[in-house]
C-alpha positions as CSV (number, residue, x, y, z in Angstrom):
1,X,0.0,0.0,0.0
2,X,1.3,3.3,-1.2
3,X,1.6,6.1,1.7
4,X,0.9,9.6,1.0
5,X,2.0,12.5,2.9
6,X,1.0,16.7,2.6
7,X,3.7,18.5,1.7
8,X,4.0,22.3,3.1
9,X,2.2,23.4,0.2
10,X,-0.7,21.4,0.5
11,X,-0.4,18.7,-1.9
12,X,-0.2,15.1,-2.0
13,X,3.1,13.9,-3.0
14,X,3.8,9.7,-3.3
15,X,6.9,8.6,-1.5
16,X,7.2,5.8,-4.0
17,X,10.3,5.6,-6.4
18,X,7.4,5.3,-9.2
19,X,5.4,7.8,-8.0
20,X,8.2,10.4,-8.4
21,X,9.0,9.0,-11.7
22,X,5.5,9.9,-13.1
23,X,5.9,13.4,-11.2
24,X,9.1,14.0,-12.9
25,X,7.1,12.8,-16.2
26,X,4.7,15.1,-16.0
27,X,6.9,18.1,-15.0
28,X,9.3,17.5,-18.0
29,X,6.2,16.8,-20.3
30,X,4.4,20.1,-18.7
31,X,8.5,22.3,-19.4
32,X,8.2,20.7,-23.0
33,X,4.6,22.3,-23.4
34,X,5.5,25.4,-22.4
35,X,8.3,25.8,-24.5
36,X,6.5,24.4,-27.3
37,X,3.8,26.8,-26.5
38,X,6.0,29.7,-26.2
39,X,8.2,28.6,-29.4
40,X,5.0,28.6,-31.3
41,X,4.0,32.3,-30.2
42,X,7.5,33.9,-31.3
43,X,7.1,32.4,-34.7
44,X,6.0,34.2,-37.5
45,X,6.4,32.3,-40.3
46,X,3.8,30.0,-41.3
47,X,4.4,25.8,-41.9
48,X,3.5,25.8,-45.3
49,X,2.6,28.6,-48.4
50,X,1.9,27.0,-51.6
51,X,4.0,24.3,-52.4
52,X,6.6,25.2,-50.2
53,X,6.9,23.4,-46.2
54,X,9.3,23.4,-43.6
55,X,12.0,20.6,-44.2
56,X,15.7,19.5,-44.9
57,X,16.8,20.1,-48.4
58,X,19.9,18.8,-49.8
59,X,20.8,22.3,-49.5
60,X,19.6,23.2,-45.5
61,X,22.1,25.0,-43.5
62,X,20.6,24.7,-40.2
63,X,19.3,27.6,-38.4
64,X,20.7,31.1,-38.2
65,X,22.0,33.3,-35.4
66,X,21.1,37.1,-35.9
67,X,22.3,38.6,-32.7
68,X,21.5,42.1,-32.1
69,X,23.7,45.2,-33.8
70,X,23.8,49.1,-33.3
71,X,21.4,49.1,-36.3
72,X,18.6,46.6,-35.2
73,X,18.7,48.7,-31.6
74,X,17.6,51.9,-33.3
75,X,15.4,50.4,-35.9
76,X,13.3,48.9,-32.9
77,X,13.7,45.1,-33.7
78,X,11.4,43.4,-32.1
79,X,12.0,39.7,-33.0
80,X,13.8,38.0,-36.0
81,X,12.3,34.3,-37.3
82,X,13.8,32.6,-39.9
83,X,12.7,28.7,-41.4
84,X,14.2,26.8,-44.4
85,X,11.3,25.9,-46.9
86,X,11.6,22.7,-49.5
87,X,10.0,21.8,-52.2
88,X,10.8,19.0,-54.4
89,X,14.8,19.5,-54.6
90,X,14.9,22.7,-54.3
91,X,14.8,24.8,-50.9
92,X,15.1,28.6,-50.0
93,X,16.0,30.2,-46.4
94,X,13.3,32.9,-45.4
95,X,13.9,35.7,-42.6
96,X,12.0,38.0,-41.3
97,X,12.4,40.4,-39.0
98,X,9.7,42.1,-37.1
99,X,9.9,45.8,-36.2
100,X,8.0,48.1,-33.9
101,X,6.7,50.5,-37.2
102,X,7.5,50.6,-40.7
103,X,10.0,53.2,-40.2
104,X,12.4,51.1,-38.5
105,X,11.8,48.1,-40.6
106,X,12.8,50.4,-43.8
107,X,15.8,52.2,-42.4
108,X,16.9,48.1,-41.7
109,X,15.4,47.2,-45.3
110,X,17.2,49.8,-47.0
111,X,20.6,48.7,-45.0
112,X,20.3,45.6,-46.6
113,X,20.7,47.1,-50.2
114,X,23.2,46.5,-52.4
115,X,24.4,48.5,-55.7
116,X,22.9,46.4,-58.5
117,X,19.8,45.2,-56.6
118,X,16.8,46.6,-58.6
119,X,13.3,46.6,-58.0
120,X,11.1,43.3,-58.8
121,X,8.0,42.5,-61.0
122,X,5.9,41.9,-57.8
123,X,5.6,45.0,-57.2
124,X,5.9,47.5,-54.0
125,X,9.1,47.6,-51.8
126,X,11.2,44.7,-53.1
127,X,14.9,44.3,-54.5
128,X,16.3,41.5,-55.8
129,X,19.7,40.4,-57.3
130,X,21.3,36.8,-57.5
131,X,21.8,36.4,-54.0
132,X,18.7,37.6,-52.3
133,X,15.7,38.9,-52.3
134,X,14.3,41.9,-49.8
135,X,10.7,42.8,-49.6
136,X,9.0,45.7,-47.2
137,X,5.5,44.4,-45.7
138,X,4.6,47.3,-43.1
139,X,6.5,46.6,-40.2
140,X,8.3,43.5,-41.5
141,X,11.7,43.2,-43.6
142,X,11.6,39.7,-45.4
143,X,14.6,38.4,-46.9
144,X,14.2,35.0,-49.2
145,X,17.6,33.1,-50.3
146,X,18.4,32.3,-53.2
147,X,15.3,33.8,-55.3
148,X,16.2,32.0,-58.6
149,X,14.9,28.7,-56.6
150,X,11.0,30.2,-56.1
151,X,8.9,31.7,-58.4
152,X,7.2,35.2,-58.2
153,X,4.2,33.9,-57.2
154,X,5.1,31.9,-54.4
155,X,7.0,34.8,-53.1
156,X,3.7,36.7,-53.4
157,X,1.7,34.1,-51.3
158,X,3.9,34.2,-48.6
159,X,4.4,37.7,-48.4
160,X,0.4,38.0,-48.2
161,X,0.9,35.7,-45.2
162,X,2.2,39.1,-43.0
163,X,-0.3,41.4,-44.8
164,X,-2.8,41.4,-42.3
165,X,-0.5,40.7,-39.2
166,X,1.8,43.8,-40.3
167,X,1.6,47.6,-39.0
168,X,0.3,49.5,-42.3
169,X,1.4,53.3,-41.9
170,X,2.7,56.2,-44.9
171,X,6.6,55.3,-44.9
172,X,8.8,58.8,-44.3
173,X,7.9,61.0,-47.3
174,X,11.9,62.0,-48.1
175,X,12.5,58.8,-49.3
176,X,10.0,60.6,-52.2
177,X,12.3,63.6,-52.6
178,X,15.0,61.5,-53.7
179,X,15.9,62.7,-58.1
180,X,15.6,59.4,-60.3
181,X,17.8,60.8,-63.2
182,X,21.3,58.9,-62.8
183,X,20.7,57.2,-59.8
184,X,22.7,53.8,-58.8
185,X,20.1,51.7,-58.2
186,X,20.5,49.4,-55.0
187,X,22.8,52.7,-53.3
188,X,19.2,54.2,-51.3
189,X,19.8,54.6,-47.6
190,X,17.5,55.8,-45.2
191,X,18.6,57.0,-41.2
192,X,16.8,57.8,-38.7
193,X,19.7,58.2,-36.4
194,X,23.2,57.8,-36.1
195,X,23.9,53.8,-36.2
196,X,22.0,54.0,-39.5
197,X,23.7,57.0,-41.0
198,X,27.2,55.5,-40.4
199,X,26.0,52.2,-41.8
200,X,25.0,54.2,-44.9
201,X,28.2,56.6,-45.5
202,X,30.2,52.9,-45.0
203,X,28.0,51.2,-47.8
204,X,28.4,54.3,-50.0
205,X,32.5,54.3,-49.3
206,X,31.7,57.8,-47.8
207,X,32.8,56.9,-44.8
208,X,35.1,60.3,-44.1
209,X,32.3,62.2,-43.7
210,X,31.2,60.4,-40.5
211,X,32.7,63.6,-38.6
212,X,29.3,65.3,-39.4
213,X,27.4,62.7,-37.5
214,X,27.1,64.2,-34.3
215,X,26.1,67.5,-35.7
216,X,23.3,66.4,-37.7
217,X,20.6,66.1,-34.7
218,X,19.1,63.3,-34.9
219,X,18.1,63.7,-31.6
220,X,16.0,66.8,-33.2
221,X,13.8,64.8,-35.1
222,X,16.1,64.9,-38.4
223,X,15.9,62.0,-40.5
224,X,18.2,61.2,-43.5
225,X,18.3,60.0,-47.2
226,X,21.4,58.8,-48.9
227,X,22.4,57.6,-52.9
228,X,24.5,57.5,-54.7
229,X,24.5,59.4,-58.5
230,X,26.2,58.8,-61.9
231,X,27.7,62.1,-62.8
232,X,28.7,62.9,-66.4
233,X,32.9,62.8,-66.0
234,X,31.4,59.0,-64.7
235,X,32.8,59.6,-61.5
236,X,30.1,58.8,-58.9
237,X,28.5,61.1,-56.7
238,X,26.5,61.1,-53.1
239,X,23.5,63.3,-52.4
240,X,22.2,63.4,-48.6
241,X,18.8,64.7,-47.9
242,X,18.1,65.5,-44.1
243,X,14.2,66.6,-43.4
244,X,14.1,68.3,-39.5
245,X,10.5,69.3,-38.5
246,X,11.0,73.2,-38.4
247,X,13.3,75.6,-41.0
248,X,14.8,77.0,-37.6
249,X,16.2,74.0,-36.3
250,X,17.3,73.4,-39.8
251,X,18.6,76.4,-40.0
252,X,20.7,75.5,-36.6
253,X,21.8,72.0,-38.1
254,X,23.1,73.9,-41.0
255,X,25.6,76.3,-39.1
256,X,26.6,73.1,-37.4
257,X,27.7,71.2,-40.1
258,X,29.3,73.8,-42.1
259,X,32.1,74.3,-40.1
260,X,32.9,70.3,-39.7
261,X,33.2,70.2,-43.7
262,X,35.3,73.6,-43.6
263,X,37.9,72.5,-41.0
264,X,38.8,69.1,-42.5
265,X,40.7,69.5,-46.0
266,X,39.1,66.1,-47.3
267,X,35.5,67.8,-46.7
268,X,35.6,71.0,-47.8
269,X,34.8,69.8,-51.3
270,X,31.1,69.1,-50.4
271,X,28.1,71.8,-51.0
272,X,25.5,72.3,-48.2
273,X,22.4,73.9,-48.6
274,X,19.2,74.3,-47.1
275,X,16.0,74.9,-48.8
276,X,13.3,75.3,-45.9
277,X,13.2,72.5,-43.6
278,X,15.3,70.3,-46.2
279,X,19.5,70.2,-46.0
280,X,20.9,68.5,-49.1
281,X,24.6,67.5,-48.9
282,X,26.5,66.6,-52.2
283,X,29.2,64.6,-51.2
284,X,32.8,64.7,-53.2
285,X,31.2,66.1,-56.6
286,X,32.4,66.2,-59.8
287,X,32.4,69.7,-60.5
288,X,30.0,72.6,-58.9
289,X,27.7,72.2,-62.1
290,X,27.5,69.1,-61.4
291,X,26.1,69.2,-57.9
292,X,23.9,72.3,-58.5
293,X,22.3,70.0,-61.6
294,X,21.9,67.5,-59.1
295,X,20.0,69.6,-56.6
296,X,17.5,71.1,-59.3
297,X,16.6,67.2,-59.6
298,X,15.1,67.2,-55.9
299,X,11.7,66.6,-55.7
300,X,11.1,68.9,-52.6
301,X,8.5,71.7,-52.9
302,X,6.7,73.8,-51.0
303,X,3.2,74.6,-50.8
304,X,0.8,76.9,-49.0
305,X,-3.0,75.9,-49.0
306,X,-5.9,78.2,-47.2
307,X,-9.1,76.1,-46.2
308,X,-11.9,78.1,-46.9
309,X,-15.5,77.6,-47.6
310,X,-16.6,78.6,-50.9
311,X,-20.1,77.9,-52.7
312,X,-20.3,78.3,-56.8
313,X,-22.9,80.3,-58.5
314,X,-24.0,79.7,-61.5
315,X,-26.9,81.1,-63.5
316,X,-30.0,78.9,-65.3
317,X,-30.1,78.3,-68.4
318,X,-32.0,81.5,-70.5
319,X,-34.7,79.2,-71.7
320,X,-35.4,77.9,-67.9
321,X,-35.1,82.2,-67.3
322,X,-37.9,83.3,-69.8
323,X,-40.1,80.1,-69.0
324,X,-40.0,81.7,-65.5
325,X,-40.8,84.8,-66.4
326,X,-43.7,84.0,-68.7
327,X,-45.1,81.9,-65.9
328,X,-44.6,84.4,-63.1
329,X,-46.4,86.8,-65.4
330,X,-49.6,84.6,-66.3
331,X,-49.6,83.7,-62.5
332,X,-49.9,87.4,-61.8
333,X,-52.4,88.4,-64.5
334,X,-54.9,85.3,-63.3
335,X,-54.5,86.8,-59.4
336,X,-55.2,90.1,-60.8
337,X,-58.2,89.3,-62.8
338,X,-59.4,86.9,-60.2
339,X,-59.2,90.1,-57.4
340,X,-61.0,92.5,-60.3
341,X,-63.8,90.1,-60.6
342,X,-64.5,89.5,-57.1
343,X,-64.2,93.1,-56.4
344,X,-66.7,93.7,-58.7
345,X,-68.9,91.2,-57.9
346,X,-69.2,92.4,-54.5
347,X,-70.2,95.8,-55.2
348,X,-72.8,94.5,-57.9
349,X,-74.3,92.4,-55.0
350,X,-74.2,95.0,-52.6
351,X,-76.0,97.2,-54.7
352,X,-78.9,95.1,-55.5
353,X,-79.3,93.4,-52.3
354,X,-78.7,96.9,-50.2
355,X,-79.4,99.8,-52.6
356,X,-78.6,102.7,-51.2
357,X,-76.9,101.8,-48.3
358,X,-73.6,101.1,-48.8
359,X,-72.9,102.6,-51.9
360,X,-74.7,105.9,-53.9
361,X,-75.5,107.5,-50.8
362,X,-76.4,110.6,-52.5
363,X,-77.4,112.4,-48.7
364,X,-74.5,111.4,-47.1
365,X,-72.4,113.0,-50.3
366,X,-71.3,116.6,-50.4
367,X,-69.2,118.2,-53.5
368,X,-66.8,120.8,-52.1
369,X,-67.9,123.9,-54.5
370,X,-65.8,126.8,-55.8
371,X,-68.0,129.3,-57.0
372,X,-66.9,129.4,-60.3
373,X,-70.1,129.3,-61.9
374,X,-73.9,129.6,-60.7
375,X,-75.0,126.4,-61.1
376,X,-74.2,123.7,-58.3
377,X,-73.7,120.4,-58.7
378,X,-75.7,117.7,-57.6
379,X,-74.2,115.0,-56.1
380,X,-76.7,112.4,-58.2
381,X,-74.7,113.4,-61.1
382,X,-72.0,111.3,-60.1
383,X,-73.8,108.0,-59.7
């Protein structure tokens, strides 16, 4: 017979070795749950999309450390899942990496650019060369290894697959202000602070110019654009746009930074210039023609709009005009002639059915006389 004793807490442990075997059974199985449980939340990519499941290829490289980097800190990673997908013989590795707004996920996305990646025939924010693919879902960077192994529409059914579990917001508007004419596609780079404008000027082999960093004011609310340009000598250019949410702090930014280019002799060849609340840098260009063309190119205007309410007056048609007219004047006519004749009427009436009563009241009548002649007049006369 099996004793059973309360422990402190109340419950009934056996003090048989198999007893605490199927205790220890159930608290491993219960740890494995959990974890399976908790696994299962972090993930964010699904089992299967199309023809395409979780498995090991000939070509599976296990799974993939992505520790954490200045970059991922100021984007505001959240979490990072990755999952190698088979089918047939052919596999591809899929990461994605979760952000807290689409901000941070496309200052990460546009890290990840390469010169020669252009855009792809799916459509929106995606880049593609032979190594990768990249794609921009909200709030989510995806990047899908090697492409040439799945097809565009397989790609498009698993990128539908964060649609609806993404963060869908307007993505900064200077990425907009950016001139297409001669750009080197892939070379788009966007901060919004300093770990991401470092990792730009390093990608665009600018990386002298990191002295201007710390005067740039990030901390401001400034937010930066980088590319790089084909200039006519063929000698390649870099164009930095930085946005700040006034012209006066812009203004302030500006008398920071020029002094920073004008100390160091390897600086002084960029142009700064501002142009409301917009800076643009041109970085090491070709000539001053070159770099004034380039600015013309920006697509940054300014526009002043006054709400007010309006209403639009507009006159009917002539025909509709003299129809009214003629209508109005029949109307009044008939009123008229309607009054006459009940006027009328009532005198007629009155007469015959009180004759002399309330009208020809000859005694009640007196004709103011002058004198003029000898003869008076008679009242009668009148009636």
């Amino acid at each position: 017979m099996l004793r059973k004793s309360a422990t402190k807490a109340g419950h009934l442990v056996s003090n048989s070795p198999t007893g605490m075997n199927k205790l220890r059974s159930i608290f491993v199985f219960g740890l494995l749950t959990v974890a399976a449980v908790s696994a299962s939340a972090q993930g964010v990519l699904p089992e299967q999309f199309g023809r395409w499941a979780h498995g090991v290829c000939p070509s599976w490289k296990g799974k993939l450390a992505f520790p954490d980097t200045a970059l991922t800190k100021e984007s505001a990673q959240k979490l990072v899942d990755d999952e190698f997908y088979c089918s047939g013989e052919k596999g591809v590795t899929v990461i994605v990496r979760v952000f807290e707004d689409p901000s941070g996920a496309y200052e990460f996305y546009t890290s990840q650019l390469t010169v020669g990646m252009n855009p792809t025939t799916i459509g929106g924010a995606t880049a593609v060369d032979k190594k990768s693919l990249l794609a921009l879902v909200g709030n989510y960077a995806v990047s899908i290894e090697p492409p040439g192994n799945i097809a565009d529409a397989d790609v498009v059914r698993l990128l539908k697959e964060f649609e609806q579990k993404a963060v869908h917001a307007p993505l900064p508007p200077i990425r907009g202000y950016l001139p297409d004419v001669d750009m080197v596609q892939g070379s788009q780079k966007y901060a919004l602070g300093p770990a991401g404008f470092d990792a730009a000027l390093r990608a665009l082999n600018e990386s002298k110019f990191a002295a201007i960093t710390p005067e740039i004011g990030f901390n401001k609310g400034a937010e930066a654009m980088l590319a790089g340009y084909h200039s006519a000598s063929g000698k390649t250019e870099t164009l930095i746009l930085l946005e700040y949410p006034t012209p006066q702090i812009a203004e302030q930014q500006l008398k920071h930074i020029q002094p920073i280019l004008g100390a160091n002799p390897d600086l002084r060849t960029a142009t700064v210039e501002r142009k409301n609340s917009l800076l643009s840098l041109v970085l090491s260009p070709a000539s001053a023609q070159s770099a004034a063309s380039l600015r013309e190119n920006i697509k940054y205007g300014i526009s002043v709009t006054w709400n007010e309410g309006s209403h639009t007056i507009t006159d009917p048609p002539w025909l509709l005009m003299v129809k009214n007219i003629f209508t109005g004047t029949l109307v009044f006519c008939g009123i008229t002639i309607v009054l006459g004749i009940a006027f009328g009427g009532v005198r007629v009436l009155t007469k015959k059915f009180f004759p002399g009563k309330v009208f020809d009241r000859t005694t009640d009548r007196e004709v103011l006389q002058l004198g003029l002649s000898g003869k008076r007049i008679d009242p009668t006369d009148f009636y």
